[in-house]
N, C-alpha and C positions, 0 to 999 in steps of 0.2 A: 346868504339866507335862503332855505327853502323854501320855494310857493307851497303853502299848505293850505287846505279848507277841511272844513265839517260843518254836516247838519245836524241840527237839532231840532225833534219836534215838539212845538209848544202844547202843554197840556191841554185838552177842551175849555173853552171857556176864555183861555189867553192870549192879551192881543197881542200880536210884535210892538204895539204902541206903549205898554205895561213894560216891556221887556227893553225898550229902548229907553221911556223915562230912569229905570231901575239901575241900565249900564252909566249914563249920564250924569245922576246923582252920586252914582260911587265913582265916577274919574274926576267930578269932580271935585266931590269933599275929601274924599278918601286919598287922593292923588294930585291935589293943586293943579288939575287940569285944566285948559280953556275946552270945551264940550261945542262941537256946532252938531247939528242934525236936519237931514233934507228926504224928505217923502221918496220914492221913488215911485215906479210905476209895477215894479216886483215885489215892493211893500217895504 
Protein backbone atom coordinates (compact mmCIF):
# COMPACT_ATOMS: atom_id res chain seq x y z
CA UNK A 1 0.00 0.00 0.00
CA UNK A 2 1.14 3.50 -0.95
CA UNK A 3 1.59 6.39 1.60
CA UNK A 4 -0.55 8.89 0.02
CA UNK A 5 -1.94 12.38 1.14
CA UNK A 6 -4.01 15.50 0.04
CA UNK A 7 -5.07 18.78 1.02
CA UNK A 8 -8.12 20.15 0.79
CA UNK A 9 -9.20 23.74 1.46
CA UNK A 10 -12.33 24.28 3.44
CA UNK A 11 -14.53 26.77 2.02
CA UNK A 12 -14.84 30.24 4.22
CA UNK A 13 -16.99 29.99 6.87
CA UNK A 14 -16.17 25.90 7.49
CA UNK A 15 -14.94 24.42 10.42
CA UNK A 16 -12.75 21.17 10.23
CA UNK A 17 -15.26 20.41 13.35
CA UNK A 18 -18.55 20.43 10.42
CA UNK A 19 -16.19 18.36 8.27
CA UNK A 20 -15.37 15.82 10.86
CA UNK A 21 -19.06 15.59 12.44
CA UNK A 22 -20.16 15.09 8.53
CA UNK A 23 -17.17 12.13 7.93
CA UNK A 24 -18.28 10.46 11.34
CA UNK A 25 -21.96 10.19 10.57
CA UNK A 26 -21.55 8.71 7.22
CA UNK A 27 -18.78 5.84 8.56
CA UNK A 28 -20.89 5.36 10.66
CA UNK A 29 -24.45 4.93 9.32
CA UNK A 30 -23.48 4.61 5.98
CA UNK A 31 -20.68 1.86 6.72
CA UNK A 32 -21.58 0.09 10.18
CA UNK A 33 -18.53 1.73 11.52
CA UNK A 34 -17.21 2.18 15.19
CA UNK A 35 -16.13 6.22 14.61
CA UNK A 36 -13.74 7.55 17.53
CA UNK A 37 -12.37 11.28 17.12
CA UNK A 38 -9.62 13.35 19.17
CA UNK A 39 -8.71 17.14 18.95
CA UNK A 40 -5.37 17.57 18.02
CA UNK A 41 -3.34 20.59 18.36
CA UNK A 42 -3.04 20.86 14.22
CA UNK A 43 -6.84 20.81 14.33
Amino acid sequence: MANESRVFRLPAGMSTQVVANAVSSFLSSAKGMEVQSAETTEG
